[in-house]
NUKOLKOL-41388 format. One line per field, with one value per residue (C-alpha): residue number from 1; x, y, z. Coordinates in steps of 0.05 Angstrom, whole numbers. Layout:
N
nr <- [NUM/...]
c1 <- [X/...]
c2 <- [Y/...]
c3 <- [Z/...]
This chain:
410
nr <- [1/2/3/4/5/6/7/8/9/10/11/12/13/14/15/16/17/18/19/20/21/22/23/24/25/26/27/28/29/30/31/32/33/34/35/36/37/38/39/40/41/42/43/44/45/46/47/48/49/50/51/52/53/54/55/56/57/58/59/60/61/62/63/64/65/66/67/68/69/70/71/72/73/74/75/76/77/78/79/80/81/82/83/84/85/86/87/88/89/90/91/92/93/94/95/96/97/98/99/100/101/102/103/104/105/106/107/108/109/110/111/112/113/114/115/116/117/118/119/120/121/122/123/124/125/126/127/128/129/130/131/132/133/134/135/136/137/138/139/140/141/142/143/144/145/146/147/148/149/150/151/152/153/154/155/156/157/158/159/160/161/162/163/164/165/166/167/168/169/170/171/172/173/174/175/176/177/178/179/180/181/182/183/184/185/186/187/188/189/190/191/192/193/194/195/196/197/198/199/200/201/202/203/204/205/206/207/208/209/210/211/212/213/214/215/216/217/218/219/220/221/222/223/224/225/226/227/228/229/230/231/232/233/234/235/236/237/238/239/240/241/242/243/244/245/246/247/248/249/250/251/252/253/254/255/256/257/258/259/260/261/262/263/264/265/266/267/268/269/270/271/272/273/274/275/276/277/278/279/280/281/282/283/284/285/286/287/288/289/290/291/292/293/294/295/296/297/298/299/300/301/302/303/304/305/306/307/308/309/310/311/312/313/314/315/316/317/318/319/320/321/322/323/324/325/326/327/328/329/330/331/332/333/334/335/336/337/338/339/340/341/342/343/344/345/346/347/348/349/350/351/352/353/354/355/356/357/358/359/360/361/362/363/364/365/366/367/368/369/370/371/372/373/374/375/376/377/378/379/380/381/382/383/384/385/386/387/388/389/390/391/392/393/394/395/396/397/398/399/400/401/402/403/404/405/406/407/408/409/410]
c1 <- [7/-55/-93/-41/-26/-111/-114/-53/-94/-146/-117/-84/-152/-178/-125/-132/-208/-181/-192/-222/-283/-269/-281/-253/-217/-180/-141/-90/-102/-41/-51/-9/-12/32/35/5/-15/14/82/116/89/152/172/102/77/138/112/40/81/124/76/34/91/109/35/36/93/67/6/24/81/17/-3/18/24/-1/-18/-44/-72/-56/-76/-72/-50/-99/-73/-112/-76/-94/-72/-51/-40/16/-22/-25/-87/-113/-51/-77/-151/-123/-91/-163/-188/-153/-138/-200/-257/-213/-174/-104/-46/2/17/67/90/77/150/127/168/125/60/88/107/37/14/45/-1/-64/-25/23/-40/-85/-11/-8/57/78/142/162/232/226/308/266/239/305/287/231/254/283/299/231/188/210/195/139/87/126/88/134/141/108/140/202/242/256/319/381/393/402/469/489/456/488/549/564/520/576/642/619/597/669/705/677/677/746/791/742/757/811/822/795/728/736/663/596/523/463/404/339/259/242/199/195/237/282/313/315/351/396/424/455/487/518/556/573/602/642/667/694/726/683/656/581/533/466/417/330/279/201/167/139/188/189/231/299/338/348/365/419/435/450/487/540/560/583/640/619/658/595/519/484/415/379/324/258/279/218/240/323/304/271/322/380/383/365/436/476/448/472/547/526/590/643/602/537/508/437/410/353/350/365/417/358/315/377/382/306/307/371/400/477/512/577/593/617/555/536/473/441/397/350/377/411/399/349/381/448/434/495/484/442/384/371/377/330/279/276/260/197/181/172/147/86/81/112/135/202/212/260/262/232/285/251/198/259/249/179/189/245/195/133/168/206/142/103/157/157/80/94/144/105/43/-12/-41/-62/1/42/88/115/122/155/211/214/229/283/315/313/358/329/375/338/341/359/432/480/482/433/376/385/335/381/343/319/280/323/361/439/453/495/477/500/524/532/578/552/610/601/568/537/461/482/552/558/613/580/606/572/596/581/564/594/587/583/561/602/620/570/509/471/457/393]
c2 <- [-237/-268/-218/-186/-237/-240/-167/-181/-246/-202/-153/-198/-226/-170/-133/-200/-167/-99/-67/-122/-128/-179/-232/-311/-303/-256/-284/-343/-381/-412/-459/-462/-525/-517/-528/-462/-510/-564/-597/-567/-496/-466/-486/-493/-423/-393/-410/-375/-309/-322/-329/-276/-225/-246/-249/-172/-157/-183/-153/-83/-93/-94/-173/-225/-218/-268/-265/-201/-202/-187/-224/-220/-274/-304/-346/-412/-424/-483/-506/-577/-576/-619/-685/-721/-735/-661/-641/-697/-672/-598/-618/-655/-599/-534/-587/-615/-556/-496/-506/-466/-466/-489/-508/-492/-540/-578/-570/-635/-685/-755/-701/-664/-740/-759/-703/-706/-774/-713/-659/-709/-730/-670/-631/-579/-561/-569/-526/-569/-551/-625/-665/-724/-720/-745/-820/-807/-760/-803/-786/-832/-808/-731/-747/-715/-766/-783/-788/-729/-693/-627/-627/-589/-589/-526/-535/-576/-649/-681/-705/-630/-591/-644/-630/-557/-551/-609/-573/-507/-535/-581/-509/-458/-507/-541/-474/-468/-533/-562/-617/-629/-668/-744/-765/-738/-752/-738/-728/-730/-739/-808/-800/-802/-740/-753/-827/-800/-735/-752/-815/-772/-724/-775/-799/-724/-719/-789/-762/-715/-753/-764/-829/-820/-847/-837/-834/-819/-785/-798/-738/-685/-703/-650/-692/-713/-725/-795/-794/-737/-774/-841/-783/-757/-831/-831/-784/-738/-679/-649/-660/-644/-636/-643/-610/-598/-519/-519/-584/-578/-515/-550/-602/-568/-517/-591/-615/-552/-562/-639/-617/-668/-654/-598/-564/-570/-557/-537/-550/-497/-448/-376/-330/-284/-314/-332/-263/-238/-288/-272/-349/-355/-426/-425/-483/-470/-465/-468/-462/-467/-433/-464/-433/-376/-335/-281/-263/-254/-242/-250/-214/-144/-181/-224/-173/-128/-187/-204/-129/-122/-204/-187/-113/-153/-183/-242/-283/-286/-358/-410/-431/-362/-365/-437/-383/-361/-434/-415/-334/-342/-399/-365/-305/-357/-396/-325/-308/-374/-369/-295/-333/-384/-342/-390/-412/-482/-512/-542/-582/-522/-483/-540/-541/-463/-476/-532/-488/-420/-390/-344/-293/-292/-284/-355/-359/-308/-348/-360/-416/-471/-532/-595/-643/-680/-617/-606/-534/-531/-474/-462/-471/-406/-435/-388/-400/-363/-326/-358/-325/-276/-276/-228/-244/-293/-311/-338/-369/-399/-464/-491/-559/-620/-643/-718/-760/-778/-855/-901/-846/-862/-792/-797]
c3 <- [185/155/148/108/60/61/32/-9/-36/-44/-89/-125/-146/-160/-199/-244/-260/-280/-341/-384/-333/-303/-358/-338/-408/-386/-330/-322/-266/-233/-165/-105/-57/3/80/114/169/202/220/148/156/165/91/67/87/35/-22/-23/0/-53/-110/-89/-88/-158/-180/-165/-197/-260/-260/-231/-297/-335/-341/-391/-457/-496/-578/-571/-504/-442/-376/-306/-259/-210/-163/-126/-58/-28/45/40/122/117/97/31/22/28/-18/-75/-63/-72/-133/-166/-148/-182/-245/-251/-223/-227/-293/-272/-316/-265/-202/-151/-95/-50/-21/22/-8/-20/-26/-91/-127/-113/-141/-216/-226/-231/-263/-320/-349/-345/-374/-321/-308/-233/-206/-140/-92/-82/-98/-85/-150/-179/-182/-228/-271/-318/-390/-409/-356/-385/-443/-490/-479/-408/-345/-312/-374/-349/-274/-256/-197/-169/-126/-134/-138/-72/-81/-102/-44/14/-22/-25/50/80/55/79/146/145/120/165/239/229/249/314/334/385/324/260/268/241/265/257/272/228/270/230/229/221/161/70/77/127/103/47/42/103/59/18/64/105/40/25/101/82/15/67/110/167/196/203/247/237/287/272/320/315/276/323/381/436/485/454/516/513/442/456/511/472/418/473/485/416/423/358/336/304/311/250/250/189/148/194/221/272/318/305/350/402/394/392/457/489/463/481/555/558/521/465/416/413/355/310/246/245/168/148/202/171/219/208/260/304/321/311/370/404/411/424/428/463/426/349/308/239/196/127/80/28/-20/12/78/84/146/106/33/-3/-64/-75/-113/-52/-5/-42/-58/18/31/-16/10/87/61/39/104/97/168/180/195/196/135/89/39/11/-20/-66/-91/-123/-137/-200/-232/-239/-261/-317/-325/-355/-397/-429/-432/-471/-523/-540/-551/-526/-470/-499/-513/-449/-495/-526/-463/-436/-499/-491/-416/-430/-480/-436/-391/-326/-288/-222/-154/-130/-169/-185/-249/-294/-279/-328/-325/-354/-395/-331/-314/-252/-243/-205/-162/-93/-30/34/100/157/215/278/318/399/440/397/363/305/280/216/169/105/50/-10/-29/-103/-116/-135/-207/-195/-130/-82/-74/-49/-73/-133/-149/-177]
């Protein structure tokens, strides 16, 4: 798979040296910073494949027009290997010695926020699926002149995507089940991302009427029988495990064979690689896509977007619909480039951004960034039919418009 993505690299660069000769001017230079190695590569690796499958689009549509001109797209992909101090030095680096445009990721959570102190002031724009970002992207930090005023956040609010994934889990398990489920536990990673994205979902699973206890494993467990163990004393109608794919399935097969609840919810693990990998659960199952499931497209767009992604030799992981999370924005970020009609102005392609709408892949409605910079869209939960590796019932479930009691939203 790498040395696909290599050759496809490869062309890429060199299609953005085509006609004009090859001249610096004539090429845009956008960076990528995500996990390809490390404990987040099943996210991390999305967003290269991604960008480099929109980067060829663009240029085989013959480049960007700008004033005139027209441009290719060469893209910098830097491995941040899952730790923040290589993502920050990636960062200095393509800002600072490479000079790109814009830069796409990290989709590690506390890496990406420690990133926008290098590309805020430099005013490189930075495209990050990161609904962390909420608590700093304040009206004054947004700002022109604001220290976030060139970074956009790529996927939902937090508060929004817990949401619409805890009705549709609530919706699609409580007819399987000997009697509606009044009390769930949220499993989760011990870590920035964990505390802080499973805070919010436990309040969504309240605002639905469960009682919620919430229990944390050390990043990078492989053992997680004591902690399941502890779990099954607590009676629970439904474990969910939440938001690292890779160790929810070590953890999870681990649960099944200790009967740790009457049904589970596995968060960001595509039905795609359920049955690439033939897993069944006897128990009532169900799981979630980040944004929607590449292994159950609901629309023709996505099914047809994951077909040319993998035909580029993309893996197909876990969690490969996060890439979907980075494809619409370069795609919106060159045709804002092409309306404002220069490459030196970031404060104008950030007003031509905020006052844009983008029909992509991602939503069946149009992308809209709200004057936070953050973008709304629905989230796909699948339930998985017992017993089987390749039958699903999906349903996409829209967000709510406010936070539920107890969550400050932002």
């Amino acid at each position: 798979m790498r040395q696909a993505f290599a050759a496809a690299a490869l062309a890429a660069a060199l299609s953005a040296f085509g006609a004009s000769g090859g001249h610096a001017e004539d090429v845009i230079k956008i960076g990528v910073v995500a996990a390809e190695s490390g404990s987040f590569v099943s996210a991390g690796n999305t967003i290269p494949a991604a960008e480099r499958l929109a980067t060829k689009e663009i240029n085989d549509a013959g480049g960007v027009k700008i004033g005139g001109k027209t441009y290719k797209i060469q893209l910098e992909v830097r491995d941040d290997r899952t730790s923040i101090d290589t993502a920050i030095a990636a960062a200095r680096e393509l800002v600072n010695d490479v000079g790109v445009q814009a830069i796409f990721g990290t989709e590690s959570h506390d890496f990406s926020i420690a990133m926008t102190k290098i590309t805020g002031p430099a005013k490189v724009l930075q495209f990050t699926g990161n609904s962390t970002l909420g608590q700093f992207l304040t009206k004054e930090a947004v700002a022109r002149g604001g220290a976030n005023h060139y970074v956009f956040q790529t996927e939902p609010q937090e508060f929004q995507r817990s949401g619409s994934t805890a009705k549709g889990v609530l919706a699609l398990l409580t007819p399987l089940m000997a009697q509606p489920p009044k009390h769930s536990v949220v499993f989760v990673a011990n870590d920035v991302a964990g505390r802080y994205l499973s805070s919010h979902y436990v309040r969504a699973l309240e605002a639905n009427g469960q009682k919620v206890d919430l229990v944390y494993y050390p990043p990078d467990t492989q053992d997680f029988t004591a902690l399941l163990t502890r779990i099954k004393g607590m009676k629970p109608d439904i474990v969910h495990f939440w938001y690292n794919g890779d160790e929810t399935l070590v953890a999870h097969p681990q649960a099944v064979q200790l009967d740790v609840a009457p049904a589970y919810f596995l968060f960001g693990v595509d039905p795609g690689v359920w049955r690439e990998r033939k897993l069944t659960s006897g128990a009532p199952l169900t799981l979630s896509c980040v944004p929607m499931c590449w292994g159950a497209p609901p629309t023709k767009a996505a099914a047809a977007y994951f077909d040319r992604y993998f035909g580029m030799g993309a893996t197909k992981g876990v969690q490969s619909s996060v890439s979907l999370l980075y494809y619409d924005y370069l795609h919106w970020y060159v045709k804002a480039l092409e309306a404002v009609g220069r490459l030196d102005d970031p404060d104008a392609v950030v007003d031509w951004l905020l006052k844009s709408k983008y029909q992509g892949v991602v939503s069946a409605a149009p992308l809209v960034f709200n004057d936070r910079h953050q973008v709304t869209f629905a989230t796909e939960v699948c339930l998985v039919k017992p017993n089987t590796s390749g039958q699903f019932k999906c349903a996409v479930e829209e967000p709510p418009a406010a936070p539920p009691p107890g969550d400050p939203g932002n």
